[in-house]
Structures are given as C-alpha cells and as structure tokens.
C-alpha positions as CSV (number, residue, x, y, z in Angstrom):
1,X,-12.6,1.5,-35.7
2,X,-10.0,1.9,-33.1
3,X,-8.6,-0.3,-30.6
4,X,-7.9,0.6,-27.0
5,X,-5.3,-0.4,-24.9
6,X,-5.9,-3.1,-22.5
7,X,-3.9,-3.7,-19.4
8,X,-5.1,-7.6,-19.4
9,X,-4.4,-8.2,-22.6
10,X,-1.1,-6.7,-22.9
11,X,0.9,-10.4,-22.0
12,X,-1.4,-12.4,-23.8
13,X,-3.0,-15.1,-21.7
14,X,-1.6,-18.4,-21.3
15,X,-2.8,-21.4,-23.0
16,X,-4.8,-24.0,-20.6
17,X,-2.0,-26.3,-20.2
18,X,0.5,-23.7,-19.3
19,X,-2.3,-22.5,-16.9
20,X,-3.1,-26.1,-15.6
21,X,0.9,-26.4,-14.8
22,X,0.9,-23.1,-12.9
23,X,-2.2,-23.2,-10.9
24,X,-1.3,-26.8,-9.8
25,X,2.2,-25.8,-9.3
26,X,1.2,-23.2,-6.7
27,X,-1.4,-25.1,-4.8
28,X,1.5,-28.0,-4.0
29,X,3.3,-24.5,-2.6
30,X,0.1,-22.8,-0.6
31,X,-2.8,-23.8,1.3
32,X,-5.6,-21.7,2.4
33,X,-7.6,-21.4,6.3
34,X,-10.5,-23.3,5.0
35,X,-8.4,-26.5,4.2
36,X,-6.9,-26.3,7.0
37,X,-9.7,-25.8,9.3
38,X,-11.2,-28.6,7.4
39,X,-8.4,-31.4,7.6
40,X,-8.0,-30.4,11.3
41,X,-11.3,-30.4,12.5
42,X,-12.1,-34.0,10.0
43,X,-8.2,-35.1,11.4
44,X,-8.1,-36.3,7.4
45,X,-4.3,-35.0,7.3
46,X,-1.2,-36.2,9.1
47,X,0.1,-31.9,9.5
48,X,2.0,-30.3,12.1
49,X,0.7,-26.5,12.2
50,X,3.4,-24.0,12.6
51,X,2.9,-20.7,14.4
52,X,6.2,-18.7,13.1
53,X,5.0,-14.8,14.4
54,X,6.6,-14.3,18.0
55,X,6.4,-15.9,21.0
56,X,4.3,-13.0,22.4
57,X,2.0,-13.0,19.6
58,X,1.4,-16.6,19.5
59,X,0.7,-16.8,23.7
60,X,-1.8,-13.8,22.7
61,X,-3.2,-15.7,20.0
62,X,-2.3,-18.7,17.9
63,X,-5.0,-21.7,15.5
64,X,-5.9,-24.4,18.1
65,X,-3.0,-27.3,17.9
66,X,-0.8,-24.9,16.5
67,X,3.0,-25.4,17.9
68,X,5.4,-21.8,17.7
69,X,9.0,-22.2,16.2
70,X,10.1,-18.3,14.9
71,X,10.9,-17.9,11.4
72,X,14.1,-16.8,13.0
73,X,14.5,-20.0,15.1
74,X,14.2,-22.3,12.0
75,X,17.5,-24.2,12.3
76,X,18.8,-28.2,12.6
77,X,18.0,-28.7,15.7
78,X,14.6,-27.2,16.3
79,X,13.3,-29.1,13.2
80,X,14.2,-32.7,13.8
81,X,10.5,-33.5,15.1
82,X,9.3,-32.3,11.9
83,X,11.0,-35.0,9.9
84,X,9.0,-36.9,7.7
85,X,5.9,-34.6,8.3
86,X,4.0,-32.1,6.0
87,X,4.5,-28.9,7.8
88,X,1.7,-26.0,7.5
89,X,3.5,-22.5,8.1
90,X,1.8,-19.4,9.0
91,X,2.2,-15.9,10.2
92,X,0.4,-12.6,10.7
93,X,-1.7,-11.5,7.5
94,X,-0.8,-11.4,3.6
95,X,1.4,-8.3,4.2
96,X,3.5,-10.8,6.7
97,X,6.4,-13.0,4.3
98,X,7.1,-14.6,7.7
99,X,5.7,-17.4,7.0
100,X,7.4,-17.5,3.5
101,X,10.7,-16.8,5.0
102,X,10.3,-20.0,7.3
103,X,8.8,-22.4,4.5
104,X,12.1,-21.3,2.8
105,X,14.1,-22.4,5.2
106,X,12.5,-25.5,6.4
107,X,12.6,-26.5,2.6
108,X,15.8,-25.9,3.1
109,X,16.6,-28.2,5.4
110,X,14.6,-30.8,3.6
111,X,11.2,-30.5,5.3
112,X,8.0,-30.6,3.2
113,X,6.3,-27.2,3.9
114,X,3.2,-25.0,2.4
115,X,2.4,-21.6,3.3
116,X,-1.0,-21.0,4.5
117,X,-2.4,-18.2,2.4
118,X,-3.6,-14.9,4.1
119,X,-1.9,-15.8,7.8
120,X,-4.3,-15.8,10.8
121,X,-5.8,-13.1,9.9
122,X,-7.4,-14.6,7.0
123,X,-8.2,-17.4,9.8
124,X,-10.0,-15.3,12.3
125,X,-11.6,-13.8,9.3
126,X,-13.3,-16.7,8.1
127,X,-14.3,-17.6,11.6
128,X,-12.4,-20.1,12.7
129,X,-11.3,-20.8,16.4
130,X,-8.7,-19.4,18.2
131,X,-6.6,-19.8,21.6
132,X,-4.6,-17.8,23.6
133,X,-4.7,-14.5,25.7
134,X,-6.2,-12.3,23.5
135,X,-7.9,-9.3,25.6
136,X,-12.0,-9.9,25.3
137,X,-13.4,-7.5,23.2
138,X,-10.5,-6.3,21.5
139,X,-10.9,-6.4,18.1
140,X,-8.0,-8.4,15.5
141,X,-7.0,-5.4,13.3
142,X,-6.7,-3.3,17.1
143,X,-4.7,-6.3,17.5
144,X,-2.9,-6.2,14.7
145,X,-2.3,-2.7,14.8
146,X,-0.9,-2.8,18.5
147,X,1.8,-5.9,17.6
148,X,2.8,-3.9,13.9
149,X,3.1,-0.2,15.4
C-alpha cells in the first residue's frame, strides 16, 4: 500500500498542551465582534474602543462608543487617557494590519491592547450597530471599495 502526501500532516500536530499554550496565548492578543458587542451592550467590561482607520472613514462610519486615534497618531501624548485601561483596537477588514500596527505601538507605550479580529467589517457583518454618515443604501463592500480604490 502506498502512502500519499498530506499537506496537514507534513508539521506533525502539536501535542494538547502545546496547543492549550497557543490558543490561550492568542486569545489574551485578539478579540472578536461578538465579544465585544456583548461586553458593550451587557457594559460587563471596563474597555475603551479604538477606531484607528481615518478620520474620514470613522465620521462615515465607526461601532457606537467607539473614540478615533490613527494608527499614525499613536504617540505619548494622545495616549495618556488610556492609561490603566484595556484598549480594543480596530480597523477596516482582516486585509487591514492597521489595527495591528496601532496595538503595536500602544503596547509600546505600555498600554494594554487586543486587536479585534476581522475589523468592522467583520462587525457590520455579524450585524451589529453602527454610527456615522454612511450614505443610506450604500452597501459596506461599495463602501469599502470607494475608501481602498
């Protein structure tokens, strides 16, 4: 009998420990829309939700209590109200490392940050409330495609 190659079984997988360390590991790193939405709309978590796209983009649309610091704007100054808070960053879609680039930094400058997985887009996906000036009946990825061209 022969055997086949397998893609998945080329890197043998890891044992339940090492995959208990990872998967916990990268949920103290990420969050996801439907926490979020949760912890907001329960208010079970003391979180300040960060916007990070541009200032455009978040006047168009932006999650409800959301407040807009650009990934670019991440600095000393314009962090000091987020001391001693858990800070929820977010940007466009899962293609978008915005949000990654500002967790970066604000872990950098000793905030406590996680990413929220999949952006707003994930958010508006799942169906969760938005705000801003977003054109009625204009669809998100016609919105997405406009802000990305």
């Amino acid at each position: 009998m022969s055997h086949r190659f397998s893609f998945l079984l080329e890197i043998p997988a890891a044992s339940p420990e090492e995959a208990h360390r990872h998967f916990a590991s990268k949920l103290a790193f990420e969050t996801d829309p439907a926490d979020v939405h949760l912890d907001l709309e329960r208010k079970t978590a003391d979180f300040t939700l960060v916007d990070v796209r541009s200032a455009e983009a978040y006047a168009d649309m932006h999650i409800p209590g959301a407040i807009h610091i650009t990934a670019r704007g991440i600095h000393e100054s314009s962090v000091a109200p987020l001391r001693g808070k858990l800070v929820v960053v977010y940007c466009w879609s899962i293609s978008c490392n915005g949000s990654t680039r500002a967790a970066a930094k604000l872990s950098a400058l000793g905030i406590q940050v996680k990413e929220m997985i999949g952006g707003l887009d994930a958010w508006v996906r799942e169906g969760y409330p938005v705000e801003g000036r977003l054109p009625q009946g204009t669809s998100f990825d016609d919105y997405l495609r406009k802000h990305h061209a």
